[in-house]
Each structure stands twice: as structure tokens, then as C-alpha cells.
VOGU-202193 format. One record per residue (C-alpha): x, z, y. Coordinates in steps of 0.1 Angstrom, whole numbers, plus 5000, padded with zeros to 4 digits. Layout:
BEGIN
{px = X, pz = Z, py = Y}
...
***
This chain:
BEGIN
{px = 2531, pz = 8256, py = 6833}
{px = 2529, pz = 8283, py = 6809}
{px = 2566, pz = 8294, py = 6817}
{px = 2557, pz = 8296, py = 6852}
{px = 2532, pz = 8319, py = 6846}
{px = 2557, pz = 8343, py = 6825}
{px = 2571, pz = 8341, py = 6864}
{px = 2568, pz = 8375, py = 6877}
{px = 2578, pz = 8364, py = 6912}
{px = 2549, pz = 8336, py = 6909}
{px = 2524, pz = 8338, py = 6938}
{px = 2485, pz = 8347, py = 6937}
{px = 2475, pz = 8310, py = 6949}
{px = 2498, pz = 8293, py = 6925}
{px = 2492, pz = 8315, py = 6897}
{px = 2453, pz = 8307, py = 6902}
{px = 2464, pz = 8268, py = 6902}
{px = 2486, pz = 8268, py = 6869}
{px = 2458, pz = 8288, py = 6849}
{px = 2432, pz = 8264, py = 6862}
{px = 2448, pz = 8240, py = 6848}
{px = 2455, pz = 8253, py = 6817}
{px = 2424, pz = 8273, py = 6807}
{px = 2400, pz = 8241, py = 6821}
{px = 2386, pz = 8228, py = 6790}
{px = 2358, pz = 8202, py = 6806}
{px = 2378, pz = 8171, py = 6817}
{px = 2375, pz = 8148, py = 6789}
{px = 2410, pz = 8128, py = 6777}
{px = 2402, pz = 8097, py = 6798}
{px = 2402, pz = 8120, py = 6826}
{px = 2429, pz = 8136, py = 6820}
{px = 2451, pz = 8106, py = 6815}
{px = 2435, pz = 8091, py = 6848}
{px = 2456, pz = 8123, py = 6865}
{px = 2486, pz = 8117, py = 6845}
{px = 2488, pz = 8083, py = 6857}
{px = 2480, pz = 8091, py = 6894}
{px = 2507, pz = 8122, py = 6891}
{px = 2531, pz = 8089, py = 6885}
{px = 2564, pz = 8091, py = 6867}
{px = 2590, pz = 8118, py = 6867}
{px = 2589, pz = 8155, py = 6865}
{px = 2569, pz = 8177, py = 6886}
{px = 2598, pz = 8195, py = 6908}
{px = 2580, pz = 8220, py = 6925}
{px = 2543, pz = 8236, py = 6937}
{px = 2547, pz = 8213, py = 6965}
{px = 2551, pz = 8183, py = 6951}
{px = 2523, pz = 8188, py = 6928}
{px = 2503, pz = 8196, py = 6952}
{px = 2511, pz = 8163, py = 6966}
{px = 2508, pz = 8146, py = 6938}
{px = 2469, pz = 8158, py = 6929}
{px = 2461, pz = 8145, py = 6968}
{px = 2474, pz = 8112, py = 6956}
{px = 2448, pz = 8116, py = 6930}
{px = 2418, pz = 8127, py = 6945}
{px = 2427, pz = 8103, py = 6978}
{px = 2423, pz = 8069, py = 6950}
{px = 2396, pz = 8089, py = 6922}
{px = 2373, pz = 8117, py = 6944}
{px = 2375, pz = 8111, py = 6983}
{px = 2365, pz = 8080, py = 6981}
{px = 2354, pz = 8059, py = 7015}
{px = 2317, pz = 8054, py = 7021}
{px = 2324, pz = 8013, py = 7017}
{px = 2342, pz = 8020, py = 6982}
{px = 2323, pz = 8000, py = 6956}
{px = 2334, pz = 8024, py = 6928}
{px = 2321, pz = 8059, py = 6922}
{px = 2339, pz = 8090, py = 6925}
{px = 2352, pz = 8098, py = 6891}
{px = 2332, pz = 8126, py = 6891}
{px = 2298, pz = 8105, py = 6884}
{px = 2318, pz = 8076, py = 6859}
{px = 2307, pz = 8073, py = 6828}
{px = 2336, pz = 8090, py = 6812}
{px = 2328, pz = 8120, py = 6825}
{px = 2293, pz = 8119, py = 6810}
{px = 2301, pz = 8153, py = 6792}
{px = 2298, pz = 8172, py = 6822}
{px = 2267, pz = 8158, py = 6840}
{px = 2238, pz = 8181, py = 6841}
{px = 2208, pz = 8160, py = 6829}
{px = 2183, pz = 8186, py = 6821}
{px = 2178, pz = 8201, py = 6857}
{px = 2148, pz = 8211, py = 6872}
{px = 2140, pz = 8185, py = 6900}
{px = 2124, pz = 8207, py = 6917}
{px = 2149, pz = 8230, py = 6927}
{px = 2161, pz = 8233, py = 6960}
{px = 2200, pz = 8231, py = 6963}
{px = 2219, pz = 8247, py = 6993}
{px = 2251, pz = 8235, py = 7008}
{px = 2276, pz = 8252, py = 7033}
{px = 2286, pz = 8228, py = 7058}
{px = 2312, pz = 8236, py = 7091}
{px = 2292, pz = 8238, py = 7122}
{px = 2324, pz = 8236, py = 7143}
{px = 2337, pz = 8197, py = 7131}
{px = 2301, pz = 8186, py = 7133}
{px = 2302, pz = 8199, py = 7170}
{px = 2332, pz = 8183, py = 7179}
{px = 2329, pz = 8151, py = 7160}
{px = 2294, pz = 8147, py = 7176}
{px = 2300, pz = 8160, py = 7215}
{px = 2277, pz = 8189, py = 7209}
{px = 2279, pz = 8226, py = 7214}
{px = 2269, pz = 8249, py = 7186}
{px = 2245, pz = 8265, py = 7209}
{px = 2225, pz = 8231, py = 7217}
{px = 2226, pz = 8224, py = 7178}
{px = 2212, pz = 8256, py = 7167}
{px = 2185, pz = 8253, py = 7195}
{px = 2175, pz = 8221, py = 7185}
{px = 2172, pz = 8230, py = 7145}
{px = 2150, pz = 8254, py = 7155}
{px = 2129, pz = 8235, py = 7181}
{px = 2127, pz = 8207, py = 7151}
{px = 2117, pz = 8237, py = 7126}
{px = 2087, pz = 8244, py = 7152}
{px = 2075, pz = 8210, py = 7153}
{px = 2093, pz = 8194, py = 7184}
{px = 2094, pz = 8160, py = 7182}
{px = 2122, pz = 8155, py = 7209}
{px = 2144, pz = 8178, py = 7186}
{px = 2134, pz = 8155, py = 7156}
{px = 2149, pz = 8125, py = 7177}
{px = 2181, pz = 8145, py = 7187}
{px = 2190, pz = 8155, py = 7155}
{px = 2184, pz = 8116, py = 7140}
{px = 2208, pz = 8106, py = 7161}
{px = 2231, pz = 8136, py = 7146}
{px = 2228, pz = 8130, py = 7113}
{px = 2231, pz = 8090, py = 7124}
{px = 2264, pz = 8096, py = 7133}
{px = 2273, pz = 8125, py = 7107}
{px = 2262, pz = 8101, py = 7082}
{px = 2284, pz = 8071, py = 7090}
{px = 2320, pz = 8097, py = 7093}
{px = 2312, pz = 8109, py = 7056}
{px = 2332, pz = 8095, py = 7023}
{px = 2321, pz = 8102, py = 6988}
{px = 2337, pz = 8135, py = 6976}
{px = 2314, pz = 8151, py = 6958}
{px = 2298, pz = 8183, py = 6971}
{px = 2296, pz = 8214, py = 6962}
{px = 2266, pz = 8236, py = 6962}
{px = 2244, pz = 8265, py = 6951}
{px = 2205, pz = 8269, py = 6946}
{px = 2186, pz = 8283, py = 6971}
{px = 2173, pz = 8310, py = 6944}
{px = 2208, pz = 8321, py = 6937}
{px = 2206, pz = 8332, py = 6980}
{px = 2170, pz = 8337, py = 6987}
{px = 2174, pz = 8379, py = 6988}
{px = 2204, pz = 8378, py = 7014}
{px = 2185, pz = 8347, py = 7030}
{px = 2157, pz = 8366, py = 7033}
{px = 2178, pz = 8403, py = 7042}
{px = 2191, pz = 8383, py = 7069}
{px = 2218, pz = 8407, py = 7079}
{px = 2235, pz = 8403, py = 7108}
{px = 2265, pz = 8399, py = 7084}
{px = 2251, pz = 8372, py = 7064}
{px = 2274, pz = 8345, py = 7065}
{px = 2301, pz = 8364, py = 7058}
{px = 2281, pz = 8376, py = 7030}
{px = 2272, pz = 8342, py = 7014}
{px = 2313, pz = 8333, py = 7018}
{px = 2320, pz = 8361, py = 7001}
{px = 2292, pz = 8350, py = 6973}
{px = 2302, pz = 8314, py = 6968}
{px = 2341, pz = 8322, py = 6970}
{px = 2344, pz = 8294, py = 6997}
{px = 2381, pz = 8314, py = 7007}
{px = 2391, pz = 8286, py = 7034}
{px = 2363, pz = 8301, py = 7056}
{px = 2387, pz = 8330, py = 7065}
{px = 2388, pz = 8329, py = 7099}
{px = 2415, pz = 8346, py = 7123}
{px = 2407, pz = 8376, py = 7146}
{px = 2388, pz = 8361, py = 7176}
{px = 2379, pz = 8331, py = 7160}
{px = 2348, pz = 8331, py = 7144}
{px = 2335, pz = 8300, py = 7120}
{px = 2301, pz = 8281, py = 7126}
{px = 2284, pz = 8269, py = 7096}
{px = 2251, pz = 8251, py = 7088}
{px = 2233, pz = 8255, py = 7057}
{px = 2220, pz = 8220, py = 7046}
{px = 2191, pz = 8223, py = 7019}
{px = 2171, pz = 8194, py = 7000}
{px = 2159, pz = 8191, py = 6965}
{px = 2178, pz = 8179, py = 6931}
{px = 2151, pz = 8151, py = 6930}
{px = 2169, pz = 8136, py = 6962}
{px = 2202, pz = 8140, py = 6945}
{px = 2188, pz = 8124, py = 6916}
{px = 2175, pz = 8096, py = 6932}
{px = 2212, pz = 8085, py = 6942}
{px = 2231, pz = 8061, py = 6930}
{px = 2203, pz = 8041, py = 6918}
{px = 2189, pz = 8072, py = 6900}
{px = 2217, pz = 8082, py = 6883}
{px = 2234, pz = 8111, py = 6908}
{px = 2229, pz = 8138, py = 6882}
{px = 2245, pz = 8172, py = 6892}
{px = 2280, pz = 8179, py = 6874}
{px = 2301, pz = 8210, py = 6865}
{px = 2330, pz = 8214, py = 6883}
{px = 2363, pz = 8210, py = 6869}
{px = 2399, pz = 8211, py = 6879}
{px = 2403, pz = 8172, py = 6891}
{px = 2369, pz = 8167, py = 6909}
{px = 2382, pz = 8178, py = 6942}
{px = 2413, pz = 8195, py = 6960}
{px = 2432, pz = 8223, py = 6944}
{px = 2418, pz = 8257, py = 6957}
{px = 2424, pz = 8288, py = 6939}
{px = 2393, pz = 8298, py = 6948}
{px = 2379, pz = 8274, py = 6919}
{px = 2375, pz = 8292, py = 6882}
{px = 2370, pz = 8270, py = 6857}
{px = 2337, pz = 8273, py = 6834}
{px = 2342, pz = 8272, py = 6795}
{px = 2323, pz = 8254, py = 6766}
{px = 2300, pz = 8283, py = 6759}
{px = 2302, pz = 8289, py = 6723}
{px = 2272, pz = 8275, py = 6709}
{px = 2258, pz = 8297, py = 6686}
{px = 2257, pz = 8328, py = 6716}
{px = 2253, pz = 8311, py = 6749}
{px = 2236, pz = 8278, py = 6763}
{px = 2255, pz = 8254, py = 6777}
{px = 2248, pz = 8261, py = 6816}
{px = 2234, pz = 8240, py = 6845}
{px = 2259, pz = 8258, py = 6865}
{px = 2295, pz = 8268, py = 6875}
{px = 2304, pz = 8300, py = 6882}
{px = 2317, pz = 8306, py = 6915}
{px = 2345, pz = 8339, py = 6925}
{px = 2328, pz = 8362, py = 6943}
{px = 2351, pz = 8374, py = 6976}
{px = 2326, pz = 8403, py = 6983}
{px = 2354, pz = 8435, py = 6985}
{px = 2350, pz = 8457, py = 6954}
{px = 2369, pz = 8482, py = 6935}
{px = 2355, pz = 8478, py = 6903}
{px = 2351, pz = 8452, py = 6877}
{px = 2314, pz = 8467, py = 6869}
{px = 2303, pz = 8462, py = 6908}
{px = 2316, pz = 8425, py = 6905}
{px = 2294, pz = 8398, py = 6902}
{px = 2301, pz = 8360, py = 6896}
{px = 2282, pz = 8330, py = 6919}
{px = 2267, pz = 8295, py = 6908}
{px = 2278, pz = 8263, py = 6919}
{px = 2275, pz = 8226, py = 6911}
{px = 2286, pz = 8192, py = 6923}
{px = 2265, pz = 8163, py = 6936}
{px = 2265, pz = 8127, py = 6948}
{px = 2270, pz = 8125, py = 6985}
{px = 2233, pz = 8123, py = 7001}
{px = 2225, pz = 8108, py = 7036}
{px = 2215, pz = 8140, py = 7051}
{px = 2177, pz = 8142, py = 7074}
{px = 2171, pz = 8164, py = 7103}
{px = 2146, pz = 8181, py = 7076}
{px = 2178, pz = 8193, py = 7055}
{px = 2190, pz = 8211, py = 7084}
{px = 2179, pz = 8249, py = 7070}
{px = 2202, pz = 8278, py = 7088}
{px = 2232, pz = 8284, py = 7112}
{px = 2255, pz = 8311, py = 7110}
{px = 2288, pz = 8326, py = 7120}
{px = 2316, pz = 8335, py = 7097}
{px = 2331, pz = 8365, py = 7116}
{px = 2353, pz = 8386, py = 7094}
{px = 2378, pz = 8368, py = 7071}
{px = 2383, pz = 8372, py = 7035}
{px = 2392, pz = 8407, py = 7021}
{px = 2389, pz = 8413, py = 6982}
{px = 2422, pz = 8402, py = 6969}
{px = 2425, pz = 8368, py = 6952}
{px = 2443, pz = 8386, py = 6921}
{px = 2415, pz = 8412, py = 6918}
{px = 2384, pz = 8388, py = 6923}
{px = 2398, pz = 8369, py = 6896}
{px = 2410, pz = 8398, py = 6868}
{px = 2370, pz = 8408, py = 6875}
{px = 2356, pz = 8369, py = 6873}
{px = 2372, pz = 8363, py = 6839}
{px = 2351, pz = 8387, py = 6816}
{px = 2320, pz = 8383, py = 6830}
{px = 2327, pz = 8347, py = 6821}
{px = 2337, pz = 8351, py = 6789}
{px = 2308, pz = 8371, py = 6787}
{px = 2281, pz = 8353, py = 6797}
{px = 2300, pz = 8324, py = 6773}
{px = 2300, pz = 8340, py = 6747}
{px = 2341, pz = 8332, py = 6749}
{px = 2363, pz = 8366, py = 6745}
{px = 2390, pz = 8337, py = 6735}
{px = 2384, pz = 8320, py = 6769}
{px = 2412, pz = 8323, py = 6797}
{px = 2441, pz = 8337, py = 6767}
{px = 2418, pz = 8361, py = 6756}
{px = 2427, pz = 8380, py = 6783}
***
């Protein structure tokens, strides 16, 4: 890997990969061996069939079907290390969901979906049996990845703002880089919100939140790794750091997201919080957003020799 990166002609995306990979200190050795032996034997020939490869792995370890006995390896107990068990209960947590595969999967315009949130936010209790039947049948076509999300402190100014630009906004914010959409074809999404006690009280009580590291989902180079703060400058943080899309010129007007993972939850029509449209796609260079990302981490760390010491 570290010879690829010497690779002038190396890609953005892949770059982003490879240095995830190698700067991702979190996944303990059980993990890590877990991947090796998913990878399977023989040399990795190409981007490609790595690529490939880590789908193999998160198909049998992350994505797991809904009828799976076993937990994602997320929530195992070898990945203890990296479960957040001193988080507030209290705290609302905030998820981006797409609007336009609920839709489809369901039989439902975005339109009548919107309307009925909001009916159901006014008290209407036909809109409170319309969206029990939605989340009936959301329910039953979800596996077990785990999910990402933010808190709904870490949003409530734009939230609140409400610009008419908002969603494109919170993309930007929580470096979700697949919601790019192309000219014309603008993205539905549906914030989902519920509390970390309700995460908590999965998997017989023990969903505790996690940090995300390089295997617990698919490979995005969107994803930044978060170090082992150095203990005697930094606390070891309930959060990830997500890389902030929002288009800047300079490192000082740059600032980094949050972000955790938690057990899949059987969404209510009460979690239904917000609808939006992502309009404009992604802008700030992936290169850029990530040169800026990696001090601010090391700063907040308290790890200059995080990332190479770059």
C-alpha cells in the first residue's frame, strides 16, 4: 500500500482508501485477521479486486440479513475497544436516510410522504396509521449494517436556519459524498431522529454506539479514520469525525463533522423528523477536504504524529 501511495498517477478515491487503511489505528488484531481471512488467499492484483474482496467481507461480517443469528462485527465482543459506553442517553441521534428508495420500495410519492409526516407531526391520526404501515414494511426490507449517524446538537443551527439550501448543507457537513446528484436530478432524503436510550436498549441492552473504523462498512473515501487521542492531551471521544464537503479555500474556514455507528433500530412513525432535497452535487474537492480534515484531527487528538505526521 505504501508504495502505491509514492504513486503519483494514483487517484483521489484510491489514495483516500489506501491511507484509510493504513493510518486506521482502532480495529483490534482479531479484527483485522477476520479481513485477512475474508480477503482469502493470493495477492491483491488491483483496486478492483480489492474492492471486491472487502464486499466479500462486509456481505459475511457487516451487512448481515435481519434473520442472521450473529451480530454484525461491529457490536462482537472483540470489538469492545471501540464501543462508546459512557454516552448520554439522552441525546437525540439524527440519521440521513434516501427518501427516493423508500418511495419506490413502498409505492409512494415523496409528495404524499412528506404530507403525511407532517399531518402525523400535527396530531393526525390517519397519518399515524399510514406511516405504521411504512415503517411495517421499511422495517421488514432492512438487514443489520450498522448505521451511521450524527447528534441532533451537532445540526440544530442549520436545522433551525432552515435555508432553502439545507440539505445540501447537512451533505456537505456529514461528508455523505454519494449524495452527489446529477444536473436535473435532485436527491430526497428523510431525516430519522430517536434517542441513544432506544439504541441502547437493542440487542438486549447492549447496542452501545461505536466509532467507525475502516471494516465496519463499505469503502468510501469519504470515511477519515479517528486516532487514539493521546491521553495525556485529549479525551478519548464519543465521536468520529466526519469530512466536511462544504466548498472552502482555506484550511482555517474548514471544519470537521461528528458521526457514530449504531445497532439497526425498528424505526416509528415518531422518528420520522425532516424531508429534504439534495439539489446541487458535491463541490469541495476530495483531495482538499481531506489535506484540511487531517490537522484539525490531529489537533483536536492531540496526535501531530497521526496520518505520517503529515
Amino acid at each position: 500500500m505504501n508504495s502505491r501511495l509514492a504513486d503519483a498517477s494514483v487517484d483521489a478515491e484510491e489514495r483516500s482508501h489506501i491511507e484509510n487503511f493504513i493510518w486506521d489505528e482502532r480495529p483490534p488484531q482479531s479484527g483485522l485477521d477476520l479481513y485477512a481471512q475474508r480477503l482469502g488467499n493470493g495477492p491483491v492484483t488491483d483496486f478492483d479486486d480489492w474492492q471486491n474482496r472487502h464486499r466479500n467481507f462486509t456481505a459475511e461480517e457487516i451487512n448481515l440479513d435481519a434473520e442472521e443469528t450473529k451480530q454484525p462485527w461491529t457490536f462482537r465482543a472483540d470489538n469492545a475497544i471501540n464501543r462508546l459506553r459512557q454516552i448520554d442517553p439522552r441525546i437525540n441521534l439524527v440519521r440521513v436516510e434516501d427518501a427516493d428508495w423508500l418511495c419506490e420500495s413502498t409505492g409512494i410519492a415523496p409528495e404524499t410522504l412528506r404530507e403525511q409526516i407532517a399531518k402525523f407531526q400535527q396530531g393526525d391520526a390517519n397519518a399515524n396509521t399510514f406511516l405504521t404501515g411504512i415503517v411495517k414494511s421499511w422495517n421488514a426490507e432492512r438487514d443489520q449494517r450498522p448505521l451511521f449517524a450524527t447528534t441532533e446538537l451537532e445540526i440544530t443551527d442549520l436545522i433551525n436556519d432552515n435555508p432553502s439550501d439545507w440539505a445540501d448543507r447537512l451533505r456537505d457537513q456529514l461528508g455523505l459524498g454519494h449524495y452527489s446528484p446529477s444536473p436535473g436530478r435532485p436527491i430526497e432524503i428523510i431525516l430519522m431522529r430517536y434517542t441513544v436510550q432506544e439504541v441502547l436498549d437493542s440487542l438486549d441492552g447492549d447496542g452501545y454506539p461505536a466509532m467507525p473504523t475502516v471494516l465496519d462498512s463499505g469503502m468510501s473515501p469519504y470515511f477519515f479514520p479517528c486516532p487514539i487521542p493521546d491521553p495525556q492531551q485529549a479525551a478519548n471521544p464519543y465521536y468520529g469525525h466526519t469530512v466536511n464537503l462544504a466548498l472552502v479555500e482555506k484550511q482555517d474556514d474548514y471544519t470537521m463533522g461528528v458521526e457514530l455507528l449504531h445497532p439497526r433500530i425498528a424505526y416509528k412513525p415518531e422518528h420520522f423528523f425532516k424531508m429534504g432535497v439534495i439539489a446541487r452535487p458535491v463541490e469541495m474537492p476530495l483531495a482538499r477536504a481531506r489535506t484540511f480534515h487531517l490537522p484539525w484531527l490531529q489537533l483536536d487528538s492531540g496526535r501531530d504524529d497521526f496520518g505520517g505526521g503529515r
